[in-house]
C-alpha positions as CSV (number, residue, x, y, z in Angstrom):
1,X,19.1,-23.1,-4.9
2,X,20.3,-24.7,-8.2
3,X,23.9,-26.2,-8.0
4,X,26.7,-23.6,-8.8
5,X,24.0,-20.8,-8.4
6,X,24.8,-17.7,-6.4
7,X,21.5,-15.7,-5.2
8,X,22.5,-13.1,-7.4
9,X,22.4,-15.2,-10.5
10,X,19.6,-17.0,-9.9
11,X,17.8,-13.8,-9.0
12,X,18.7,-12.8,-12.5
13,X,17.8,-15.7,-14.3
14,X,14.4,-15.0,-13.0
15,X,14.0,-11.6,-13.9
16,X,15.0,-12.8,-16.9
17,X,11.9,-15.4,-16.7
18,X,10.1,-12.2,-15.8
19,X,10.5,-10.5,-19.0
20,X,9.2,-13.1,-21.2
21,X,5.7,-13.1,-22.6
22,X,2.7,-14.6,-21.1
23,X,2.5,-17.6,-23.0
24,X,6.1,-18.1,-22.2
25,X,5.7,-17.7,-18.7
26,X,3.3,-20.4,-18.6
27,X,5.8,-23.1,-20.1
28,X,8.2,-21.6,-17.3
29,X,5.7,-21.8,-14.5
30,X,5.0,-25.5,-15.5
31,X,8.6,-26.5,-15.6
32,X,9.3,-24.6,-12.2
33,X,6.4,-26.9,-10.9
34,X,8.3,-30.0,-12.1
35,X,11.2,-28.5,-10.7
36,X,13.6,-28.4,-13.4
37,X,16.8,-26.8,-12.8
38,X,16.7,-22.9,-13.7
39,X,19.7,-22.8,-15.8
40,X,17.6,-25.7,-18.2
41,X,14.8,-23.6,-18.2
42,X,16.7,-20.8,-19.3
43,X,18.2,-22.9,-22.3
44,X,14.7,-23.3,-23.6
45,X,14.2,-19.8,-23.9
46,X,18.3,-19.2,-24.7
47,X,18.7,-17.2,-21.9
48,X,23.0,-16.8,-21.6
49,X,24.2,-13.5,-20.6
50,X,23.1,-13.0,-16.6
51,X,26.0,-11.2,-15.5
52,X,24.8,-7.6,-16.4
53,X,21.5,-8.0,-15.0
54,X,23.2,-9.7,-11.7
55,X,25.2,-6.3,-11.5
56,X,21.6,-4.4,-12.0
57,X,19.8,-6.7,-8.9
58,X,23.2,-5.9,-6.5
59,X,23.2,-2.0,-7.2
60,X,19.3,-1.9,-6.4
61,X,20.1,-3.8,-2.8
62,X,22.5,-0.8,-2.6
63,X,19.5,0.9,-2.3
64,X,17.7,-1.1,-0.3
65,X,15.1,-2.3,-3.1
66,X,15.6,-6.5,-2.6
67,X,14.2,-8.5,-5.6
68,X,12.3,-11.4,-4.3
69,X,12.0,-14.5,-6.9
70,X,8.6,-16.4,-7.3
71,X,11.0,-19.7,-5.4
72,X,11.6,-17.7,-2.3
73,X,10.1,-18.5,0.8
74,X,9.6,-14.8,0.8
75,X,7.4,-14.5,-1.7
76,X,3.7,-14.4,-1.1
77,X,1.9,-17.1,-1.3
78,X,-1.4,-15.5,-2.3
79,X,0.5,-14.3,-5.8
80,X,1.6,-18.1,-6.3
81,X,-2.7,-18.7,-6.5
82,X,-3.4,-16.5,-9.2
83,X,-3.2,-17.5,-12.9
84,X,-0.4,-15.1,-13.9
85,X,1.8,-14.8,-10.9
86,X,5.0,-12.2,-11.0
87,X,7.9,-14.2,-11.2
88,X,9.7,-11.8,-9.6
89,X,9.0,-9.0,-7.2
90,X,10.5,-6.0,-6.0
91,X,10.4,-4.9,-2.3
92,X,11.2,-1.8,0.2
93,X,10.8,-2.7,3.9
94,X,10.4,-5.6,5.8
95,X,8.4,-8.2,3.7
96,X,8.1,-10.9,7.1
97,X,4.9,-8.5,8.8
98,X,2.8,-8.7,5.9
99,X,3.6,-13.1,5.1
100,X,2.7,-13.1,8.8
101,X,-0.9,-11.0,9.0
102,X,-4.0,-11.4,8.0
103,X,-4.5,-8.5,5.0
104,X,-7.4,-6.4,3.4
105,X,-7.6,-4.8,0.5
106,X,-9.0,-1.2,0.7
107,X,-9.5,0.4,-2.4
108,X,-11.6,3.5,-4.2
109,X,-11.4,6.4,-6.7
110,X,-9.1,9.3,-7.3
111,X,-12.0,11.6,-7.2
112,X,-13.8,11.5,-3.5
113,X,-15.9,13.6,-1.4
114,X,-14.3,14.3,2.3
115,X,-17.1,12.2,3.6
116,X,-16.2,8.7,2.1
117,X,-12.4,10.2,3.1
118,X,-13.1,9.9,6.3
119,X,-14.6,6.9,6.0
120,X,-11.7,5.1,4.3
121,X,-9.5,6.9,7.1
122,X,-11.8,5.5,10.0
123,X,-12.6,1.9,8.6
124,X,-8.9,1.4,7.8
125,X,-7.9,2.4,11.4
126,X,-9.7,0.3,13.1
127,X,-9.3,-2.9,10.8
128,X,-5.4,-2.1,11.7
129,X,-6.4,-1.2,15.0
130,X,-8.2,-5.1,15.1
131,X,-4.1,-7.0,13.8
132,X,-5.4,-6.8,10.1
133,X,-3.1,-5.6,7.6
134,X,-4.2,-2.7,4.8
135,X,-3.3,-3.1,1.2
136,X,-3.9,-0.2,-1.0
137,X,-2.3,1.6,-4.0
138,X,-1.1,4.5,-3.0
139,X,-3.3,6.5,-5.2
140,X,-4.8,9.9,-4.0
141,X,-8.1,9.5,-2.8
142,X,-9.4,6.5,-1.2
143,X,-5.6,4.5,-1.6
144,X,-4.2,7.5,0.2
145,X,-6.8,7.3,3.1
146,X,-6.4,4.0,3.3
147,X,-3.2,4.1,4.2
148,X,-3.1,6.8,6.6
149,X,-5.7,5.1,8.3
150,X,-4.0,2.1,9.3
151,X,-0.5,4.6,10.0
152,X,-3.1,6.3,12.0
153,X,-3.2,3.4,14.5
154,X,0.0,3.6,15.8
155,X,1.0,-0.4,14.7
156,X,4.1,-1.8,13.6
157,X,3.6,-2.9,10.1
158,X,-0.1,-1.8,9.6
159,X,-0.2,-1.1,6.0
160,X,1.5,-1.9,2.4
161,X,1.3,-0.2,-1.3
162,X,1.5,-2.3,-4.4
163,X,2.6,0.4,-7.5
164,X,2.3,0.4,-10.5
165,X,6.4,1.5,-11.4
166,X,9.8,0.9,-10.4
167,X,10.7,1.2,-6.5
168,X,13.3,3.8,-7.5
169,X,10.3,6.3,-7.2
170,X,7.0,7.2,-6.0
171,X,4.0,8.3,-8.3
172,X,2.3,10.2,-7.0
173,X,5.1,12.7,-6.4
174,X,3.4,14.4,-3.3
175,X,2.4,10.9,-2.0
176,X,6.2,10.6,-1.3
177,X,6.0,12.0,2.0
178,X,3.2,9.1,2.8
179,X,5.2,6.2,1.4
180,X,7.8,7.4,3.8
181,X,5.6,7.2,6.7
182,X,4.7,3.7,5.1
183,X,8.9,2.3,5.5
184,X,9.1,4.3,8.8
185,X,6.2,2.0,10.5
186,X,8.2,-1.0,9.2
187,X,5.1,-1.5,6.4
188,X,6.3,-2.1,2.8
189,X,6.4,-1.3,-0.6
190,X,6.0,-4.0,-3.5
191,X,5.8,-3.7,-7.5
192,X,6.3,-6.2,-9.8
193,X,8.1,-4.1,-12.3
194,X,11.8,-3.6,-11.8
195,X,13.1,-0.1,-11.1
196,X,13.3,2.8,-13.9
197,X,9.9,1.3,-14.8
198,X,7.3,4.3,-15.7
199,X,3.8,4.3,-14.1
200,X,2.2,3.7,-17.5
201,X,-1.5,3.4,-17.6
202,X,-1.7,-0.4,-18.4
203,X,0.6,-0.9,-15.4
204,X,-2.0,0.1,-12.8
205,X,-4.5,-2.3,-14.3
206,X,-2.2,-4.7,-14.7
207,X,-1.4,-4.0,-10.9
208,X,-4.8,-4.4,-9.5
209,X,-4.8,-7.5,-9.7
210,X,-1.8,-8.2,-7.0
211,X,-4.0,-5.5,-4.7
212,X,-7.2,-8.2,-5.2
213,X,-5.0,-11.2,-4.5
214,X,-3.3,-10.3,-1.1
215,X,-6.5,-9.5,0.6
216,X,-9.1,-11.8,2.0
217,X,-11.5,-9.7,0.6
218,X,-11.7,-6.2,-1.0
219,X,-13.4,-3.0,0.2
220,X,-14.1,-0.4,-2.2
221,X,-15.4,2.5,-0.8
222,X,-16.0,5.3,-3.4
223,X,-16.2,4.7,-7.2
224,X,-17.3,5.7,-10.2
225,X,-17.7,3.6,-13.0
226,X,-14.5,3.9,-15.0
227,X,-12.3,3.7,-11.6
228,X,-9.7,1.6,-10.9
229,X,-11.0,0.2,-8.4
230,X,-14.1,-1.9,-9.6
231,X,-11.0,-3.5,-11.9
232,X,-9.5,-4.7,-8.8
233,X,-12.9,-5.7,-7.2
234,X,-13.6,-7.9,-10.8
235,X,-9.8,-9.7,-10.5
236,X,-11.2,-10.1,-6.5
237,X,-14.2,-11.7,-7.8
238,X,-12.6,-14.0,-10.1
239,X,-10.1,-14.7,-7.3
240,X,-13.1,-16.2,-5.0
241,X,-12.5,-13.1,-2.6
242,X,-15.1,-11.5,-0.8
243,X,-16.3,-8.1,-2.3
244,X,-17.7,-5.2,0.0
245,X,-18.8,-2.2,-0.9
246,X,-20.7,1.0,0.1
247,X,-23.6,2.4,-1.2
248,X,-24.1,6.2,-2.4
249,X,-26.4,8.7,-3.6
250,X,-28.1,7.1,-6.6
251,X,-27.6,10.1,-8.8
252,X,-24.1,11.1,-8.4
253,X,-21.6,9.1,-10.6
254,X,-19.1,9.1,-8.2
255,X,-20.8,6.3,-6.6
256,X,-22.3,4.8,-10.0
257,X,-19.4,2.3,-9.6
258,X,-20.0,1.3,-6.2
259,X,-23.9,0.8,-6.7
260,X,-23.1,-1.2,-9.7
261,X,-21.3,-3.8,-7.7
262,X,-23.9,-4.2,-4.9
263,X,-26.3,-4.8,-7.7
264,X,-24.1,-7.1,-9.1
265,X,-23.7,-9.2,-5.3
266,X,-21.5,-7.3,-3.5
267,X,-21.8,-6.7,-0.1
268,X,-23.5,-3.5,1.0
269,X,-22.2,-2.5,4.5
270,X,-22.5,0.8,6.6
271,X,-20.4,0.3,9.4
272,X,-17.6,-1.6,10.1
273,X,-19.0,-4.5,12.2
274,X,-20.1,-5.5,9.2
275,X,-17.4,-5.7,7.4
276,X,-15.6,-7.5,10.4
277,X,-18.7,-10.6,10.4
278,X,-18.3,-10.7,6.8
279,X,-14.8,-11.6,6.9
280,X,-14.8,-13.5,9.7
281,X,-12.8,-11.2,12.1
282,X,-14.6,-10.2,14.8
283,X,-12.2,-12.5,16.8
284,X,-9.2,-11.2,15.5
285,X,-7.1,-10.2,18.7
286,X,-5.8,-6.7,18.4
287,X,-1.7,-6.3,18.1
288,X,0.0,-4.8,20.7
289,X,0.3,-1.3,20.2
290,X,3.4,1.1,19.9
291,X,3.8,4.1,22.4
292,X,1.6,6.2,20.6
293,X,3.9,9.3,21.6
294,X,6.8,9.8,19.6
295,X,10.0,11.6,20.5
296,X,9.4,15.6,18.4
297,X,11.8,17.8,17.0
298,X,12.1,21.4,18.8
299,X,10.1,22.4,15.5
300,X,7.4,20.7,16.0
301,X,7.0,21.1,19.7
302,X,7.2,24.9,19.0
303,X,4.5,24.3,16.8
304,X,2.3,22.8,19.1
305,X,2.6,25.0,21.8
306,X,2.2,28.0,19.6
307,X,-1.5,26.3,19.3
308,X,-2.0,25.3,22.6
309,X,-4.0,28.4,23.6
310,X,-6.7,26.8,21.2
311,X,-6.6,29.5,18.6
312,X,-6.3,28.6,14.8
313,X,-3.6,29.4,12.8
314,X,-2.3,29.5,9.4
315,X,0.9,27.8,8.4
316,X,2.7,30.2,8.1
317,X,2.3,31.5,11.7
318,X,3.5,28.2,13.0
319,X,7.0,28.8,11.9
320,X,10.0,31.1,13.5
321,X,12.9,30.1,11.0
322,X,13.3,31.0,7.3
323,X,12.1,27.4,6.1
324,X,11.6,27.3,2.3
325,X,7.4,26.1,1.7
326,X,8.4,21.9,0.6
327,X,10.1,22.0,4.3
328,X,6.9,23.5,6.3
329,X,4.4,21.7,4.3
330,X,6.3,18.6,4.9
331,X,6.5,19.0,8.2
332,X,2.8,20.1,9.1
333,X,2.0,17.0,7.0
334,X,3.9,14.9,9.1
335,X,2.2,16.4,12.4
336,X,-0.7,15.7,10.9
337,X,-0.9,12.3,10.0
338,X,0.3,12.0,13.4
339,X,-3.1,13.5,14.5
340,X,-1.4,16.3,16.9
341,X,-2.9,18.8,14.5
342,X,-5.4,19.1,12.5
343,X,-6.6,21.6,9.6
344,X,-10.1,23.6,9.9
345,X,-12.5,24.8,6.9
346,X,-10.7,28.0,7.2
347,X,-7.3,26.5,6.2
348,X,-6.1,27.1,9.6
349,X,-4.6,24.3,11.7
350,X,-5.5,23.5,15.4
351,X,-4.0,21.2,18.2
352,X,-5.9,18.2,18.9
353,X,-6.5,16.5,22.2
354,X,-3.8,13.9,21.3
355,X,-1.7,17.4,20.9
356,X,-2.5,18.2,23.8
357,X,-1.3,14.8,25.6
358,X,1.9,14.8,23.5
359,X,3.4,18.3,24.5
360,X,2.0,17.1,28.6
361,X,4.2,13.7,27.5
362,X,7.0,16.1,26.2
C-alpha cells in the first residue's frame, strides 16, 4: 500500500481511477505498471477530494459488498489479461473459491426451449460435479440454468454471476431467490459497476466480456443471432479461449446463433465428454462433496410427506398455514432447486427419489 494510505482511501482513489474514460484508463494502467505511487497518479488526473467516496466504499462493507482494487491480490488475474481490465470490482461472497478453481463459462439466450434447459442444467452439474467452477450471468434462460446446475451438485462454491448493475440489487427481480442460493453455497457475486448502478443495456455487453475472460473456454448452448451470448463467445474468441457450442435445428432461429458460430470454428459437441477432452479436463479430480441432505424446516418436511404417497399435487395443496403466494412460491422454489420436488406438465409438483431419501434421512 502507498505510504500514509489507509485501505479505505486507496480503495477510493481507485474507484476514482475507475470512473475515468478509456483512454484515461490506459495512461493509468501504464503508470500502475511502473508502479508510481497512487496519490501521483491521481494528481495527473487532479483527483483531491476522496473522503466522500471512502465513506461510500465503508457503508457498502456494512453491507457486506467488499470493493476489490485492480492491486489486490484478490483480484482476478484473468481480468488483469484483457485489454480493458476493471480497475475496481465489486464482490458478495467469498472471492478465494473462485481465484482457487479452474472456471467455465456457460452462457445462452433468454428465450430457450425446455430441452436445451435441461441441457444447460445437466452439463453445468456435472462440470461442477468434475471441481470446475460455473460462470454465468444470471440471466433467465440458459444463465439461470447454468447456475442451478452447478447448485445442483451439492459443492461448496460451484458457481458465480457477473451482473451487469450495482450489488445493492439483483436484475432479474425473480432471479433473487437464485442469487441467494448462489451466497448460501459460498459462490459469489461480482460486477464491475459500483452499487445504485442500473442494469442499462450497454452494461450487459459491456459485461460479457468479464463472463469470456474468467473461463478457460465458453459454452453457449442456445442462441439466436442477436443474443448476448455470441457477444461474449466473440470477446472469448478475441481472448484466445476455447469456444464450444451446440448445434440446432437449422430452421429455427433460436439456434441461428449457435450454428453461426460452428460455422465460423467453434466447437460442435453433443455430450459432455466432449466438452471435458476439449478442455482438457477429463483429469480433473472431483471436490469433495457436501452432505447432500440438508437440515428442513417443519414446512417443508410437511410438504414432502404430504407427497410421499406419490400423488401430484398443486401448490396450493402443499400448504396448511395462511402463507401469502411470494412465501409459498419461494419456498417450493427453494425445494426445488434442491431436487426434493419436482413440477409435472400438469403444474403439479411430485417428490423425487432424492425426496424420498431426505424425509428417510429426516
Amino acid at each position: 500500500m502507498n505510504k500514509n494510505m489507509n485501505d479505505y482511501q486507496k480503495k477510493a482513489y481507485f474507484l476514482s481511477f475507475s470512473r475515468r474514460n478509456l483512454e484515461e484508463k490506459r495512461i493509468i494502467l501504464k503508470n500502475l505498471a511502473l508502479n508510481r505511487p497512487i496519490k501521483e497518479i491521481a494528481e495527473i488526473f487532479k483527483i483531491k477530494e476522496i473522503d466522500k467516496t471512502a465513506e461510500k466504499i465503508r457503508a457498502w462493507e456494512k453491507d457486506n459488498i467488499n470493493t476489490i482494487t485492480f492491486d489486490s491480490n484478490l483480484y482476478p488475474q484473468e481480468f488483469k489479461l484483457i485489454a480493458d481490465p476493471p480497475l475496481v470490482i465489486f464482490t458478495k461472497g467469498d472471492i478465494n473459491y473462485l481465484l482457487s478453481k479452474t472456471k467455465v463459462s456457460v452462457v445462452g439466450s433468454r428465450k430457450t426451449c425446455a430441452q436445451y434447459r435441461e441441457i444447460a442444467e445437466s452439463f453445468s452439474k456435472e462440470l461442477a460435479a468434475s471441481g470446475v467452477h460455473i460462470v454465468s450471468g444470471l440471466a433467465i434462460g440458459i444463465d439461470s440454468c447454468a447456475h442451478m446446475g452447478a447448485l445442483s451438485s451439492n459443492l461448496i462454491s460451484p458457481t458465480t454471476a457477473i451482473l451487469a448493475h450495482g450489488l445493492d440489487t439483483v436484475y432479474p427481480r425473480t432471479n433473487r431467490n437464485l442469487a441467494k442460493q448462489i451466497l448460501d453455497s459460498n459462490g459469489l457475486l461480482i460486477s464491475q459497476f459500483e452499487p445504485g448502478t442500473k442494469p442499462l443495456p450497454y452494461n450487459f455487453l459491456n459485461r460479457n466480456r468479464l463472463i469470456a475472460a474468467l473461463g478457460i473456454g465458453t459454452i453457449v448452448i442456445q442462441a439466436g443471432l442477436k443474443s448476448g451470448a455470441l457477444n461474449t463467445a466473440r470477446h472469448a474468441l478475441e481472448y484466445g479461449k476455447e469456444i464450444i457450442a451446440l448445434p440446432g435445428n437449422a430452421l429455427s432461429p433460436l439456434y441461428a446463433g449457435t450454428n453461426q458460430l460452428i460455422k465460423e470454428g467453434a466447437y460442435s459437441v453433443t455430450n459432455l465428454n466432449e466438452i471435458l477432452n476439449i478442455l482438457n479436463l477429463e483429469k480433473v479430480k472431483k471436490t469433495k462433496q457436501k452432505n447432500t441432505f440438508k437440515k428442513l424446516g417443519d414446512i417443508e418436511i410437511n410438504i414432502l410427506d404430504k407427497l410421499k404417497s406419490g400423488e401430484e399435487l398443486h401448490m396450493l395443496e402443499l400448504f396448511n398455514s395462511k402463507l401469502s403466494h411470494g412465501r409459498m412460491h419461494e419456498i417450493i422454489f427453494n425445494i426445488t432447486l434442491s431436487k426434493l420436488i419436482q413440477k409435472t406438465s400438469s403444474n403439479k409438483y411430485i417428490i423425487t427419489k432424492k425426496g424420498f431419501e431426505q424425509l428417510n434421512y429426516t
